[in-house]
C-alpha positions as CSV (number, residue, x, y, z in Angstrom):
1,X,-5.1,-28.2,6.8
2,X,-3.5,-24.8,6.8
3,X,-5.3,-22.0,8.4
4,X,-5.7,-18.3,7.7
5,X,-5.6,-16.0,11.0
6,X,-7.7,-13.4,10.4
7,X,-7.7,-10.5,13.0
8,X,-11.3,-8.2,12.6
9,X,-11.1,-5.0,14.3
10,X,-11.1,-1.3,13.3
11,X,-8.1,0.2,11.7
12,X,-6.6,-2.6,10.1
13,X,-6.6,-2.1,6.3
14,X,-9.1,-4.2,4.3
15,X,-7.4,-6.7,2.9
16,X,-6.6,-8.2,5.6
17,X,-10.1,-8.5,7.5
18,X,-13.6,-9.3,7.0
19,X,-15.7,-6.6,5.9
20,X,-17.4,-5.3,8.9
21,X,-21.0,-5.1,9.4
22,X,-22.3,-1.3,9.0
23,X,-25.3,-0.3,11.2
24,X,-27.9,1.3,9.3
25,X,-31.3,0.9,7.8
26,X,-31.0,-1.8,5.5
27,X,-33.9,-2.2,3.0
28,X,-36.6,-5.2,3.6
29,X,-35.8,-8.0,1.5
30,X,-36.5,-11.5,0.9
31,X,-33.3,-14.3,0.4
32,X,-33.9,-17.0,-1.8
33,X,-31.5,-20.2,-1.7
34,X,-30.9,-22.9,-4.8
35,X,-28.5,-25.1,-5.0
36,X,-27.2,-23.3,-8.1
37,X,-27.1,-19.5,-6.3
38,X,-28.7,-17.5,-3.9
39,X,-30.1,-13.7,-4.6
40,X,-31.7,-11.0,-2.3
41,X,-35.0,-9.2,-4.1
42,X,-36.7,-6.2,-2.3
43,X,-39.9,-6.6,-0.2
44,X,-42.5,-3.7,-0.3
45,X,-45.8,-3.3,1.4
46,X,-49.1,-3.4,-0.7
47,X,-52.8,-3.6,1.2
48,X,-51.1,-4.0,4.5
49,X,-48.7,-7.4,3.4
50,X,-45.6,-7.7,1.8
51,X,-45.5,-8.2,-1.7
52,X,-42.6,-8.8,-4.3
53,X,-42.3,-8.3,-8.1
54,X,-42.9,-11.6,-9.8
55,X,-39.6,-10.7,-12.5
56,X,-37.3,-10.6,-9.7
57,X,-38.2,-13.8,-7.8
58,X,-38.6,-16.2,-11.0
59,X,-35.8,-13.9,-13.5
60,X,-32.9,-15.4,-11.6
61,X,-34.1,-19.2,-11.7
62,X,-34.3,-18.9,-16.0
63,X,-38.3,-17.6,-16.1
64,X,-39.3,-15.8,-19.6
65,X,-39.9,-11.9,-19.0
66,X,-43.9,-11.8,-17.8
67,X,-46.3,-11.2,-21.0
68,X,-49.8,-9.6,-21.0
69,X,-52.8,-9.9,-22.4
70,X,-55.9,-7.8,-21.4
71,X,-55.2,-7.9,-17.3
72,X,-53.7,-11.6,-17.7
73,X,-49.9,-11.8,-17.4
74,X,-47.9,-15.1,-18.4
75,X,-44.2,-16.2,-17.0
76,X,-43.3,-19.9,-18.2
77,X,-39.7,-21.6,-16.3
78,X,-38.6,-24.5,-18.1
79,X,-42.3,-24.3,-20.1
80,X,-44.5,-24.7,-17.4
81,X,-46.7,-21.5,-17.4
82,X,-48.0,-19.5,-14.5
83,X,-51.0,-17.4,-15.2
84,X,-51.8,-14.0,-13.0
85,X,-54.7,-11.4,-13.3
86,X,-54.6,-8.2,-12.3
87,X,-56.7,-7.9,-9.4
88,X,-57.4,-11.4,-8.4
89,X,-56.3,-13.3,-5.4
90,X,-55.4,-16.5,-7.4
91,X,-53.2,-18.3,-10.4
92,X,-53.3,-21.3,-12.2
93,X,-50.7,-23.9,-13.3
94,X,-51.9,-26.2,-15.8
95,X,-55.3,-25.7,-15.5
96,X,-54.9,-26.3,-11.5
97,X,-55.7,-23.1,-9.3
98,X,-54.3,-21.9,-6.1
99,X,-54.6,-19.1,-3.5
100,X,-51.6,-16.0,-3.4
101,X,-52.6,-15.2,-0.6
102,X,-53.5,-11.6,-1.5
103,X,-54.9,-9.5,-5.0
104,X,-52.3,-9.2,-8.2
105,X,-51.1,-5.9,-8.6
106,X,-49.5,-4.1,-11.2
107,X,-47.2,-0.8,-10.9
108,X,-45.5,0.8,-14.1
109,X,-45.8,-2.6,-15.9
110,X,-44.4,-4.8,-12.9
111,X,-46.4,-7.3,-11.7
112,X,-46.3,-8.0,-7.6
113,X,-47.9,-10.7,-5.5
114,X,-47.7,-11.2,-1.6
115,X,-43.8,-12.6,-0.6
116,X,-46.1,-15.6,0.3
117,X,-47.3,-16.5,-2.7
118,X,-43.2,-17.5,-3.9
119,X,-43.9,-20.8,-1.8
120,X,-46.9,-22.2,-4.3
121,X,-45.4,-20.6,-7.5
122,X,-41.8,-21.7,-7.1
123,X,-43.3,-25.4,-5.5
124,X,-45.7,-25.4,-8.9
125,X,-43.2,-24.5,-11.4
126,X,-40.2,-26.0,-10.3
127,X,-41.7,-29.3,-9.0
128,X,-39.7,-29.4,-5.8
129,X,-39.7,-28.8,-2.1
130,X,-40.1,-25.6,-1.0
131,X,-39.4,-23.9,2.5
132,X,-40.5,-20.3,3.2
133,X,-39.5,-18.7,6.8
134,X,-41.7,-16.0,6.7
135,X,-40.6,-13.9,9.4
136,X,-37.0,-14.0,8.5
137,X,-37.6,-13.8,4.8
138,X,-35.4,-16.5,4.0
139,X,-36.9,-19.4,1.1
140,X,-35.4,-22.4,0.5
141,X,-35.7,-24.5,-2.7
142,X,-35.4,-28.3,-2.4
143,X,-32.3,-29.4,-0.3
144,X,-30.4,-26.0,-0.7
145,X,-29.1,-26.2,3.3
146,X,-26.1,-25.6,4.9
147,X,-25.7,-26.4,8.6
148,X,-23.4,-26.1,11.4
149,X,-22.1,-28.1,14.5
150,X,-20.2,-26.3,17.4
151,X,-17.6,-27.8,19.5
152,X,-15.9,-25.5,22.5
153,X,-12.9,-26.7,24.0
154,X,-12.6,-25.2,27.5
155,X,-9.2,-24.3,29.1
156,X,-6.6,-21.2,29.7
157,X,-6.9,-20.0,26.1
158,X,-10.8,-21.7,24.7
159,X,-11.6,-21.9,21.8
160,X,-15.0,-22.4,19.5
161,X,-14.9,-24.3,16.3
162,X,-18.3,-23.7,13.9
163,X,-17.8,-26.6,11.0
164,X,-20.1,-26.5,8.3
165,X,-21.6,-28.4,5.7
166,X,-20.7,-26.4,2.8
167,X,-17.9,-23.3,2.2
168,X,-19.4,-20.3,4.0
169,X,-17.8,-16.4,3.6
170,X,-19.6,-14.2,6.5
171,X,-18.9,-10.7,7.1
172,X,-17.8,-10.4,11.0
173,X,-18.9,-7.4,13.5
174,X,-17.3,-6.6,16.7
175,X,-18.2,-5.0,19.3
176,X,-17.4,-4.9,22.8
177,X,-18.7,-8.0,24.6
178,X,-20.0,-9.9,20.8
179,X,-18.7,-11.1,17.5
180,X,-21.1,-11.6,15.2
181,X,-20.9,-13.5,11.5
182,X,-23.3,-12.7,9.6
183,X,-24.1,-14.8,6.6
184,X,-26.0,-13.1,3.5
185,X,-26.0,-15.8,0.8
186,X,-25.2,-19.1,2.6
187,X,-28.9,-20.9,3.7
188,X,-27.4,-21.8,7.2
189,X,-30.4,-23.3,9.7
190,X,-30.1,-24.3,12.8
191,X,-32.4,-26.4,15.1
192,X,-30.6,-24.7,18.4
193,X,-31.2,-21.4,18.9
194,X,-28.5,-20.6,21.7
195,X,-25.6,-22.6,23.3
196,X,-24.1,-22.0,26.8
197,X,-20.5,-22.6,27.7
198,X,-20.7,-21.1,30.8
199,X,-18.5,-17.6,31.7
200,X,-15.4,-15.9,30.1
201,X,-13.7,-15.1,27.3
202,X,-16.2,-17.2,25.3
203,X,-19.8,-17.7,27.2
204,X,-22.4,-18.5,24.4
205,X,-23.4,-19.2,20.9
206,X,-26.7,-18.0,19.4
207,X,-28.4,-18.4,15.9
208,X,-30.7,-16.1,14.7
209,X,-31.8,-15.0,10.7
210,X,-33.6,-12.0,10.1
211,X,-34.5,-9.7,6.8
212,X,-33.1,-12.5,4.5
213,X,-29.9,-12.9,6.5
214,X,-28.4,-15.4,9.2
215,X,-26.2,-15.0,12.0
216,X,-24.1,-16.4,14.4
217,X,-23.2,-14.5,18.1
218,X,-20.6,-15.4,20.1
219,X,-20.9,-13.6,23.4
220,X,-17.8,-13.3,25.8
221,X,-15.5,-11.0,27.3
222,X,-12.6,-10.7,25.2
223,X,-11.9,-9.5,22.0
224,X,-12.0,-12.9,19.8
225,X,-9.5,-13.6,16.7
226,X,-11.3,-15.3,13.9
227,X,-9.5,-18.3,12.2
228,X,-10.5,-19.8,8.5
229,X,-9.8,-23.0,6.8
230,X,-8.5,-23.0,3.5
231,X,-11.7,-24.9,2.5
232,X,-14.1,-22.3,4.1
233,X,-16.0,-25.5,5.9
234,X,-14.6,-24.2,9.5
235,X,-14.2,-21.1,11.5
236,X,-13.0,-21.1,15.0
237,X,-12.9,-18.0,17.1
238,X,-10.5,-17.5,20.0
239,X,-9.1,-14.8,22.4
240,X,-5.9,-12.8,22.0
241,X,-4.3,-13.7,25.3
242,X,-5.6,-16.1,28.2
243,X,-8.0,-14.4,30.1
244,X,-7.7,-16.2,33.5
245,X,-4.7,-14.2,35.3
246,X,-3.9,-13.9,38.9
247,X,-4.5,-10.5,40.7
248,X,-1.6,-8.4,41.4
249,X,-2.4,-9.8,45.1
250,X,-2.1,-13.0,44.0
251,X,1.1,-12.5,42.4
252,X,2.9,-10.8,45.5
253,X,1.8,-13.2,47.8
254,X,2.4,-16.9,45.8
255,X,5.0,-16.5,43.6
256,X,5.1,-20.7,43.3
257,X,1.3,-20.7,41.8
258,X,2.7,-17.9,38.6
259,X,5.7,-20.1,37.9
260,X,3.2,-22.5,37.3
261,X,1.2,-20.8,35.0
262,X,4.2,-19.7,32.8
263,X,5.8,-23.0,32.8
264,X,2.3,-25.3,31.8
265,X,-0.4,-26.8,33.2
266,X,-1.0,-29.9,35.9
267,X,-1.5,-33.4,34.4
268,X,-4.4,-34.1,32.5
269,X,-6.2,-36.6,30.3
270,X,-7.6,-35.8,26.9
271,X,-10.3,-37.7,26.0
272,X,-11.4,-37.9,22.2
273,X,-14.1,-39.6,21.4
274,X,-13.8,-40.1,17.8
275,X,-16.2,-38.9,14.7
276,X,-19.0,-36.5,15.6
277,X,-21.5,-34.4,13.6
278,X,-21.7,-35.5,9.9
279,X,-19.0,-37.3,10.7
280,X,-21.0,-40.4,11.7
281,X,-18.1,-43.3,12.0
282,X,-19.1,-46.5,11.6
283,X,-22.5,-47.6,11.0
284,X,-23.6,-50.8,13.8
285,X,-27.5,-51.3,12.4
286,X,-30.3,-49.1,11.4
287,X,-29.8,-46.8,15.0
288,X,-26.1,-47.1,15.9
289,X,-23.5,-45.3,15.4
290,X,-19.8,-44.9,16.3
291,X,-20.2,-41.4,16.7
292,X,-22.8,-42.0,19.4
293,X,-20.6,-45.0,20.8
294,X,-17.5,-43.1,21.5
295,X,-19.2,-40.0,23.3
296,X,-20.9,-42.3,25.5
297,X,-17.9,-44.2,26.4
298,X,-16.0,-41.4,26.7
299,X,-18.3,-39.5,29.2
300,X,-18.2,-43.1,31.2
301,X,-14.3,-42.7,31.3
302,X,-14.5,-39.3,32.2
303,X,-16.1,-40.0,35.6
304,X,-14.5,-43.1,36.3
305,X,-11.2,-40.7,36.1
306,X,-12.6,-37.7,38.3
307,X,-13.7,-40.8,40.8
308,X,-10.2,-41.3,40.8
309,X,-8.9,-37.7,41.5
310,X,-7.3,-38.0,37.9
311,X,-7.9,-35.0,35.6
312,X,-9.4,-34.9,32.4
313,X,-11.0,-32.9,29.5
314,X,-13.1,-34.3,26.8
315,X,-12.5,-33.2,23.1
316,X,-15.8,-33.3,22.4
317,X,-19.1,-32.9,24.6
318,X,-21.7,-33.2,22.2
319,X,-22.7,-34.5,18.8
320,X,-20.0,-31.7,16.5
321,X,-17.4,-32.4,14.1
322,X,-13.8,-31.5,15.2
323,X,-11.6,-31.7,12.3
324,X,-8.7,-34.6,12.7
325,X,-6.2,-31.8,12.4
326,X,-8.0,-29.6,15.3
327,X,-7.9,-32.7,17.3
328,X,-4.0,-33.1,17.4
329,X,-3.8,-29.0,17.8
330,X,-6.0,-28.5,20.8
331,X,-4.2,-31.5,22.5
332,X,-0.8,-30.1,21.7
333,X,-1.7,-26.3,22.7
334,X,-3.5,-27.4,26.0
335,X,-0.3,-29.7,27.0
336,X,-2.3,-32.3,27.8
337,X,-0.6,-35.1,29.7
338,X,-2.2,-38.0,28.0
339,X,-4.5,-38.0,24.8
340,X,-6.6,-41.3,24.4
341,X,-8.8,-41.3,21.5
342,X,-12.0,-43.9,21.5
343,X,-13.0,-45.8,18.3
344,X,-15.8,-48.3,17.6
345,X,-15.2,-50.7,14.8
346,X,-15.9,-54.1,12.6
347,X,-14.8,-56.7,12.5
348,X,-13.3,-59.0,14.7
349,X,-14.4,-58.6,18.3
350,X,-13.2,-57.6,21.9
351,X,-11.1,-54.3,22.2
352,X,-7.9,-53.4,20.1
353,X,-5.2,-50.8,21.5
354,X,-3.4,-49.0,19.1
355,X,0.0,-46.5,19.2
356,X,1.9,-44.9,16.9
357,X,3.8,-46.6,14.5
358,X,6.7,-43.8,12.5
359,X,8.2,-44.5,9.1
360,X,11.2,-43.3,10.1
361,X,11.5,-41.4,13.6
362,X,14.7,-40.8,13.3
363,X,13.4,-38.1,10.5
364,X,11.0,-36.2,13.1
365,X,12.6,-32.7,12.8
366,X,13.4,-29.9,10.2
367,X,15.9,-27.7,12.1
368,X,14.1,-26.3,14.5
369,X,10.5,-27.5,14.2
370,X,8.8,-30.5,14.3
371,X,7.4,-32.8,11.3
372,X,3.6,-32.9,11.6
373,X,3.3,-36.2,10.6
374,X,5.7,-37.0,12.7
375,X,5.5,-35.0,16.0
376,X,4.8,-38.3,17.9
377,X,8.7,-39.5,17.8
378,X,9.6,-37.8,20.9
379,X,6.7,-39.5,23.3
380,X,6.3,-42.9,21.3
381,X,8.5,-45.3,24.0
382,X,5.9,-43.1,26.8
383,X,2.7,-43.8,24.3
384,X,3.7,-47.3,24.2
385,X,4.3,-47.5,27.9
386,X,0.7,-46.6,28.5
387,X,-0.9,-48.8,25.0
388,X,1.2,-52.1,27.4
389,X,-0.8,-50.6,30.8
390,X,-4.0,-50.1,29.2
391,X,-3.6,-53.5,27.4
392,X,-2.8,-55.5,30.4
393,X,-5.5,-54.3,32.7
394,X,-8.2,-55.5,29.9
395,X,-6.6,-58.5,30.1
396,X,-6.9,-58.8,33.8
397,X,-11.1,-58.2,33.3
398,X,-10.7,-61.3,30.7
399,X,-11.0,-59.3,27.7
400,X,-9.6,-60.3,23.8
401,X,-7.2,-57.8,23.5
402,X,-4.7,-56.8,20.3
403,X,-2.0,-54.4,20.6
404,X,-1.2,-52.6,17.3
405,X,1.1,-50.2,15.8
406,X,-0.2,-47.9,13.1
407,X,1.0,-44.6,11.2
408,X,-2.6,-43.0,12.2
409,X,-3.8,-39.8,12.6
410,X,-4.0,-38.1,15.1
411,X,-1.8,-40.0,16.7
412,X,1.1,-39.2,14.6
413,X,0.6,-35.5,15.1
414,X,0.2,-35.5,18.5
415,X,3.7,-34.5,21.2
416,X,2.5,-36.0,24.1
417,X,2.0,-39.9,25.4
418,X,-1.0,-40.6,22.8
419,X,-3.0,-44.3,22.1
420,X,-6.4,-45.0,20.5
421,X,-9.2,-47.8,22.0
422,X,-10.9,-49.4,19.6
423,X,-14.1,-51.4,20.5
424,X,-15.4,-54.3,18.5
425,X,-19.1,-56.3,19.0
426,X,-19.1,-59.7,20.9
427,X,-19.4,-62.0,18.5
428,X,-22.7,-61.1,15.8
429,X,-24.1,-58.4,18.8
430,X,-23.8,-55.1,17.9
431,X,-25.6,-54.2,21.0
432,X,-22.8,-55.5,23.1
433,X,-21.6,-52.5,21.9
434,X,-24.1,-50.2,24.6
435,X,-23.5,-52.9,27.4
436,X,-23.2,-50.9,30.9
437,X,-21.2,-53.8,32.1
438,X,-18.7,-54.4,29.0
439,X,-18.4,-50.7,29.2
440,X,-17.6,-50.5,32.8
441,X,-15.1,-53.0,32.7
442,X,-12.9,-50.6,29.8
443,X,-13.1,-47.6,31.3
444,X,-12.0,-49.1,34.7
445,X,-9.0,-51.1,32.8
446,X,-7.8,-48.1,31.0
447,X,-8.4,-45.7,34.5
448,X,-5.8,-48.2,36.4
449,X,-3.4,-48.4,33.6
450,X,-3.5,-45.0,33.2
451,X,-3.0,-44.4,37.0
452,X,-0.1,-47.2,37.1
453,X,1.8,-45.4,33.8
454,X,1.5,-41.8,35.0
455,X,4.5,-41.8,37.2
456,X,6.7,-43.6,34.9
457,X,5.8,-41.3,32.0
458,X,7.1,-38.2,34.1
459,X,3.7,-36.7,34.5
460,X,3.4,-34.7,37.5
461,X,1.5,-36.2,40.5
């Protein structure tokens, strides 16, 4: 996936930022989402409520230009026929009546009803589902949704990934202390209003829609660049520079602690528990899911590491899709010291340990850089050092154990000592899957063969 670094700030010439948000009184209006297009219509207040003209919410979905006769006006989509009089607090579909909510009006030959009353008409005369947030002013016809997962990745320089269900194209404001993307015709919804990752360059996440719009605010205390796939699916925001840095005190007095920052990190372990979001994995039953496997296993194996004074991060701490390319570029740009990712799978049964497994490693390099797909060559004999560890300490617990090679992603992409676990059912039971013990005898077999490999694979201790 290639990506497009967009840097939003004031100054830079247009075409190569997001528009930015302008602060000013922006007329009341009322959003309305299909799957076929979206379209803003102006809200005004009648008798104390607000009311919208009846062309410009049912114009843009194909409706017929409103006909009178007497007070009585007529608007047909697809030739079902709404009918409206002047004055009253009703209409009628087929013969059926219904409340608006509020009187008809009429100005200068336009006819207005109360912004409430879209949720009966358009329900009525499309024949579908239809969602009205009424403080927001946002309406939603049948499954026109777009949602969002968020994954933060911790560390010197973090980083927030927003993946989404459908292309998205926000405008972004900045100001000191906030970047803000601000969606006007995507129907983004959230169920979480605001996520905390704690304090620094990047400290929280909220969602909020107002005045038919959405928006997303990432608090912090740095000035964030804003990345964009190709595909317009994910956006991930990160700062310029690391923000962690020692005081000029702390630079005159330990010179050894800098070096270290300049020259990497200490050894960790990056844990990736595989799928995420509405990327479910593998499907175990009506309940189960790999995605829900992995993250459980992993948090197991995160603890049974820290009990062991061994360092790690997870990929992912909660239910969010991290694209596969993402996955090898945070584990390359963090140095980790060791990336394991954890898969769930059918059939056969008992756990399988995979490595890399190159075409052609000899063909890793073009000049100076790296081959993506093959940026493993360099730390396979190390990655197959720790798959033989790993695999013998499952053996040890009386485990069915397989030791593959495949040319698998991430793995492929990844510089550092990398291997996947993959666990299977006992037999027929998918539960086995979920079993405290089982689990607990994995995590403790790949904790020891990870302790036992680290020397060997020149980490530092």
């Amino acid at each position: 996936m290639r990506w497009t670094k967009l840097l939003v700030m004031l100054g830079v010439a247009a075409g190569f930022c997001w528009p930015l948000a302008i602060s000013s009184a922006v007329p009341e209006q009322l959003t309305v989402y299909t799957a076929q297009t979206s379209y803003s219509l102006p809200v005004m207040e009648r008798q104390g409520k607000p009311y919208i003209s009846l062309a410009d919410l049912l114009s843009p979905l194909g409706a017929s230009a409103p006909t009178v006769k007497g007070k009585e006006w007529r608007v047909q989509i697809n030739k079902i026929e709404a009918r409206l009089t002047e004055g009253k607090d009703k209409a009628a579909i087929r013969g059926n009546q219904f409340d608006l909510d509020g009187k008809v009006l009429v100005e200068n030959q336009r006819v207005l009803v109360p912004m409430v009353a879209a949720l009966p008409l358009l329900t009525r005369m499309l024949n579908v589902s239809v969602n009205l947030h009424q403080p927001s002013r946002r309406l939603f016809v049948g499954n026109a949704l777009a949602h969002y997962s968020a994954g933060f990745i911790p560390g010197e320089t973090p980083s927030l990934t927003l993946n989404f269900s459908q292309p998205v194209h926000p405008e972004a404001d900045q100001q000191a202390g906030h970047t803000t993307l601000i969606f006007n015709k995507e129907p983004l919804v959230s169920d979480t209003g605001k996520q905390q990752f704690g304090e620094g360059a990047i400290q929280s996440l909220a969602f909020s829609e107002e005045n038919g719009k959405a928006s997303l605010t990432v608090t912090g205390n740095a000035h964030l660049n804003i990345l964009r796939s190709d595909d317009g699916k994910t956006i991930t925001l990160q700062p310029d520079t690391p923000v962690a840095s020692a005081s000029p005190a702390q630079e005159q007095s330990t010179p050894a602690a800098t070096d270290n920052q300049r020259h990497g990190q200490e050894f960790f372990v990056m844990i990736d528990p595989s799928h995420g979001g509405y990327d479910k994995g593998a499907n175990f039953g009506e309940k189960l899911l790999e995605k829900d496997v992995t993250l459980k296993l992993a948090r197991e194996l995160h603890k049974e590491l820290d009990d062991r004074g061994i360092p790690s991060r997870m990929l992912r701490d909660s239910d969010v899709d991290v694209p596969m390319e993402r996955r090898a570029e945070i584990t390359n740009e963090q140095r980790a010291g060791i990336y394991i990712a954890l898969h769930a799978g059918l059939p056969g049964h008992g756990v399988r340990v995979y490595t890399s497994l190159l075409t052609d490693p000899q063909q890793a390099t073009a000049g100076r850089f790296l081959l993506w797909e093959s940026a493993q060559a360099a730390a396979l004999d190390r990655s197959k050092a720790v798959g033989q560890a790993v695999t013998s300490e499952l053996r040890k617990k009386g485990m069915t154990v397989a030791a593959l090679g495949l040319p698998i992603r991430p793995l492929n992409n990844i510089i550092v000592p990398a291997i996947a676990v993959e666990l299977a059912p006992e037999g027929d039971d998918l539960q086995s899957l979920e079993s405290s013990k089982r689990n607990a005898g994995i995590v403790a077999a790949i904790a020891t063969g990870i302790a036992q490999v680290r020397g060997q694979i020149g980490a530092r201790p």
